[in-house]
C-alpha positions, -999 to 999 in steps of 0.1 A, spaced: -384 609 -75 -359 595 -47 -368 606 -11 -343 631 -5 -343 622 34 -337 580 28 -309 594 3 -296 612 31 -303 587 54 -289 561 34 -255 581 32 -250 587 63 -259 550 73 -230 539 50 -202 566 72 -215 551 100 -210 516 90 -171 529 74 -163 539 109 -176 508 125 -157 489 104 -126 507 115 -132 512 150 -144 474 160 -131 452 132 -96 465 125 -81 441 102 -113 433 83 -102 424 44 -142 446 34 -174 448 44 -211 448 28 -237 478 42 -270 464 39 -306 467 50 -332 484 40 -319 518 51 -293 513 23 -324 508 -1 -337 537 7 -363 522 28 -358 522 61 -371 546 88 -354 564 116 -355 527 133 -342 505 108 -311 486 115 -276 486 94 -270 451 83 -231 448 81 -217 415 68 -178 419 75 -152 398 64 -117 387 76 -89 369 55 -89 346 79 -111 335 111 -112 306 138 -151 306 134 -176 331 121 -204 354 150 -229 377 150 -236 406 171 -256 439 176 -248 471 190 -256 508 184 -227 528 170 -240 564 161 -278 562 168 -279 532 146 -288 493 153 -264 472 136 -264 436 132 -232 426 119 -218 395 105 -191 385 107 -169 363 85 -137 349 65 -143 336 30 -151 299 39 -179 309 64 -192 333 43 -195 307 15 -208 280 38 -238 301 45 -240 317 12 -247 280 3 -268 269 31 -290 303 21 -291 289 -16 -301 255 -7 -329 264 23 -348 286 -5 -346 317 20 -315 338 9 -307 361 33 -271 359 37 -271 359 -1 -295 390 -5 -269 412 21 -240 401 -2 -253 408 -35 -273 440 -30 -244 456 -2 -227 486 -1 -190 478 -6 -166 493 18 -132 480 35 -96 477 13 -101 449 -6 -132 456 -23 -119 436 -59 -121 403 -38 -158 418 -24 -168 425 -59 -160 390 -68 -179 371 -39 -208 397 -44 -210 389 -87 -216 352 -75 -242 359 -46 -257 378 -74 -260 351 -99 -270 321 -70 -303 349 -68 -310 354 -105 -307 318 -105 -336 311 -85 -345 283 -60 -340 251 -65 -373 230 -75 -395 221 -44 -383 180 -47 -377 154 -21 -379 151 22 -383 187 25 -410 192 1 -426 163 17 -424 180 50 -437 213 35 -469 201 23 -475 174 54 -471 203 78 -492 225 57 -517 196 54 -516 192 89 -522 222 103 -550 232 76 -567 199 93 -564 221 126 -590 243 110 -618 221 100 -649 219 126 -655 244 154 -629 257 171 -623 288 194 -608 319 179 -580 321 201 -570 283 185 -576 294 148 -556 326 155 -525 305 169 -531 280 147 -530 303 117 -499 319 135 -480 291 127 -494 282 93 -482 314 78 -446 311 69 -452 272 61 -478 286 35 -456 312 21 -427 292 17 -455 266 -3 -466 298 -23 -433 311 -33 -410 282 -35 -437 261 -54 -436 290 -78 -399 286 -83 -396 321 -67 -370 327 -38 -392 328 0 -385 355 29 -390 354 65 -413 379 88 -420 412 66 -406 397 36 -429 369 32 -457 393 24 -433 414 1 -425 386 -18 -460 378 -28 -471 405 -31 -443 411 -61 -450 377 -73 -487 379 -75 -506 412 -62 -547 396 -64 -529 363 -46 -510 385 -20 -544 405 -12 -562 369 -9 -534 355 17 -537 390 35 -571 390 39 -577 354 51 -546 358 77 -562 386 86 -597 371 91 -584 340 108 -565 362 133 -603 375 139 -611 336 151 -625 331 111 -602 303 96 -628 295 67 -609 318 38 -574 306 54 -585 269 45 -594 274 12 -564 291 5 -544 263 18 -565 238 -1 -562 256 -31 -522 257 -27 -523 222 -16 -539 205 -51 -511 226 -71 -488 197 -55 -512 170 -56 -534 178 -24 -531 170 9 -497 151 25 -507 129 54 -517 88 43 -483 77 36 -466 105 50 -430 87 69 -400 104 83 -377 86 97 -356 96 130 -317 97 123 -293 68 132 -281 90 163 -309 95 177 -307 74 210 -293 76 243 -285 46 267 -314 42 294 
């Protein structure tokens, strides 16, 4: 049964962003409302994620204000910018320029040229990720590798907590992307997993948990357990090599 208050919510989160788009981007060919207020999941302090778009730009920005009562974060775009970062979102493996476009609200005049942008951020997500391949993988599990080393022997809790801290979106992205499964950032990491694989999400909740109790024992076997699905650990051999550029004159 749909929450009659998010439905309501939701609607008037979509007027609001109609009269935003009016009153601060006049000119603006459409616009997609987004969020998780539009999903009929957002609370009385979730944000409106508005992705507007001009014909034309000289560059694409961002910015936040409150128009109504709401947080928006808006972005804002012309066709080429949106499709540079609709591609860098496809190729990263963490789509969330993509997931604004293909799951928004349309509103704004031109909504047959939105509907056509949004059908193709729709297929770049049913697609999928691209296979885990290459320097970047290589990075994924050194740095995974890495860190779990931080976590063998004695160490204070306050180190396994921080270290742990920075372990977890490196370990999701291992999880879902070696899974072939698109990854998330903050809150959507754990949604993700937990979609993919509910006993696996409750296993990577409970040792991130635990290790930010000072107990990294559970959090290394997780990350030892993910690690042999790509061949174990990434450190003898491991080389990355600086860019060209990368000098200055004494």
């Amino acid at each position: 049964m749909v929450d009659v208050k998010k439905q309501i919510l939701a609607e008037r989160a979509l007027a609001v962003a109609r009269r935003a788009l009016a009153s601060r981007y006049a000119g603006a060919a459409f616009a997609y409302v987004s969020g998780s207020i539009m999903r009929g999941e957002g609370t009385a302090f979730s944000d409106i994620d508005l992705v507007v778009v001009f014909p034309s730009l000289e560059r694409a920005w961002r910015e936040s204000f409150t128009e109504e009562g709401f947080p928006v974060e808006a972005f804002v775009h012309d066709p080429e910018t949106l499709a540079h970062y609709l591609h860098q979102d496809a190729e990263s493996g963490c789509p969330v320029m993509v997931n604004m476009v293909a799951t928004g609200s349309i509103v704004g005049p031109d909504a047959e040229r939105a509907r056509l942008i949004q059908a193709k951020a729709a297929d770049v997500l049913a697609a999928g990720p691209k296979p885990l391949a290459g320097a970047g993988y290589d990075m994924l599990r050194y740095h995974v590798s890495d860190l779990t080393d931080d976590l063998r022997g004695d160490r204070p809790p306050e180190e396994i907590t921080a270290v742990a801290a920075l372990l977890y979106p490196r370990l999701a992205d291992l999880i879902l992307l070696g899974r072939g499964t698109w990854t998330g950032r903050g809150k959507w990491a754990p949604r993700l997993i937990r979609k993919l694989d509910a006993r696996l999400a409750a296993e990577f909740d409970a040792a991130f948990r635990l290790a930010a109790q000072g107990d990294g024992s559970g959090l290394l076997a997780l990350a030892d357990s993910e690690l042999a699905l790509h061949g174990g650990r990434c450190l003898d051999g491991f080389r990355q090599e600086a860019p060209l550029e990368a000098r200055r004159p004494e």
